[in-house]
N, C-alpha and C positions, 0 to 999 in steps of 0.2 A: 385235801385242802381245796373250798371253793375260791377260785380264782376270779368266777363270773361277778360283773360291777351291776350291771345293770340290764330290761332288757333295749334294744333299741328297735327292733321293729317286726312288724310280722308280714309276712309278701305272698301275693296270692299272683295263678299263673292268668291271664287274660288272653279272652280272642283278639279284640282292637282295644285299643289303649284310649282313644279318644269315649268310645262309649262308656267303655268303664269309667273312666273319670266323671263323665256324664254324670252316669248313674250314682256315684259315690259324694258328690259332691251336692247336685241338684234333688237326688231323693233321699240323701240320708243325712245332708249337710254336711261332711266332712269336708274343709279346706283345702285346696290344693297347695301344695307349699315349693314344689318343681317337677321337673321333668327332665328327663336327659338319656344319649341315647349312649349305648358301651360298646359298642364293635373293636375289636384289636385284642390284644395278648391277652389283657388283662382279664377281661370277661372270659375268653376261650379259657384260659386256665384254673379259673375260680369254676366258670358251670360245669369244665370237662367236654365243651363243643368245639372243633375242629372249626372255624371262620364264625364265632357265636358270633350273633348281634342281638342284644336285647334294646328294647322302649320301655324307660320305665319311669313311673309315678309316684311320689310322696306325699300321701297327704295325712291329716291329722286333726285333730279336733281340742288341738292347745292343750293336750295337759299329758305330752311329753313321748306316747305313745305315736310311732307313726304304721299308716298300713303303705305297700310299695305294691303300688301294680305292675307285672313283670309282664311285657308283650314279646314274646321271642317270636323275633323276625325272621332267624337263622339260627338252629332248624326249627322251619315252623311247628307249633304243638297238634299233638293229636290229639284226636275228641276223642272226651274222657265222662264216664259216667262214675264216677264217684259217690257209692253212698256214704252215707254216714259213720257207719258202721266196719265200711271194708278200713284193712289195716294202712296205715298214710294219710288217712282223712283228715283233714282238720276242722277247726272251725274257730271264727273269732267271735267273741262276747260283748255287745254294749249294752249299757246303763240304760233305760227310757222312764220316761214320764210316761203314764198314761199309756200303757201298752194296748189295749185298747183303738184308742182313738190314731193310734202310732201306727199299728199293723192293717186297719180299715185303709188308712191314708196312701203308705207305703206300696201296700198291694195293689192300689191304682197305676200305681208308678214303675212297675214290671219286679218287684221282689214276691216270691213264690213258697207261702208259709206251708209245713207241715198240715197244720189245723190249727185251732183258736189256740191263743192263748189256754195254759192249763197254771194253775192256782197251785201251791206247795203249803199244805197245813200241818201243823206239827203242834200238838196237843192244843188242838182247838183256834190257834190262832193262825192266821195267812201270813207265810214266812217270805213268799216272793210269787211273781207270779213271771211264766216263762212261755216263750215261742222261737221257735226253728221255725227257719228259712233259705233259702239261696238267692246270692246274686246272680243276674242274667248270664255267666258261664259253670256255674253249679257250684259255686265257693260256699259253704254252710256259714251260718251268719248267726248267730242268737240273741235274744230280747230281753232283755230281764228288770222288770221291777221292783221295785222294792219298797213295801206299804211304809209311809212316813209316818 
């Protein structure tokens, strides 16, 4: 029996919370929607950390999905090299215009793509066109066009 309604959000782990949001907001336009900080029972019990304190971030780009940037304060996180590939990885998906002119721009702005853009043809016609990247703490990010 699936019991799941819906999703409600996907949380990536950050070094500072302020630059993240920076970054998430100012380079990729996602809106901030709050912040708020969880030190007490509740957080220790839910992450399984003995005096947890997270910072954490909501934001979202109005159409129901939110991303939550998580700054653990206590215990602070270890640097992680994450590829894509190792098992736990994640990565989130958005929609672009012009991936192109999207990933030129972005890249100015500290997001660090795989390589170009690559094209998806499927009997002769361009079914999408796609780029991998990371945010400034190695979160996988993906780009996806779609020919109108």
């Amino acid at each position: 029996v699936n019991m799941i309604k819906s999703f409600f959000h996907t949380g990536f782990v950050v070094r500072d919370l302020g630059s993240s949001v920076d970054f998430y907001t100012n380079v990729l336009g996602l809106e901030l929607v709050y912040t708020m900080t969880r030190p007490g029972d509740y957080i220790e019990k839910l992450v399984g950390f003995k005096d947890a304190h997270l910072e954490m971030a909501f934001l979202n780009m109005g159409d129901g999905h939110n991303l939550e940037l998580i700054q653990y304060v206590v215990p602070p996180s270890a640097e992680s090299q994450t590829e894509r590939n190792d098992l736990g990885a994640t990565h989130l998906a958005f929609f672009v215009e012009s991936i192109e002119e999207f990933s030129e721009a972005v890249s100015r702005r500290g997001l660090r793509f795989i390589g170009p853009a690559v094209p998806l043809i499927q009997d002769g016609k361009l079914v999408r066109k796609a780029i991998y990247g990371q945010d400034p703490d190695g979160n996988w990010l993906e780009f996806v066009e779609i020919p109108e």
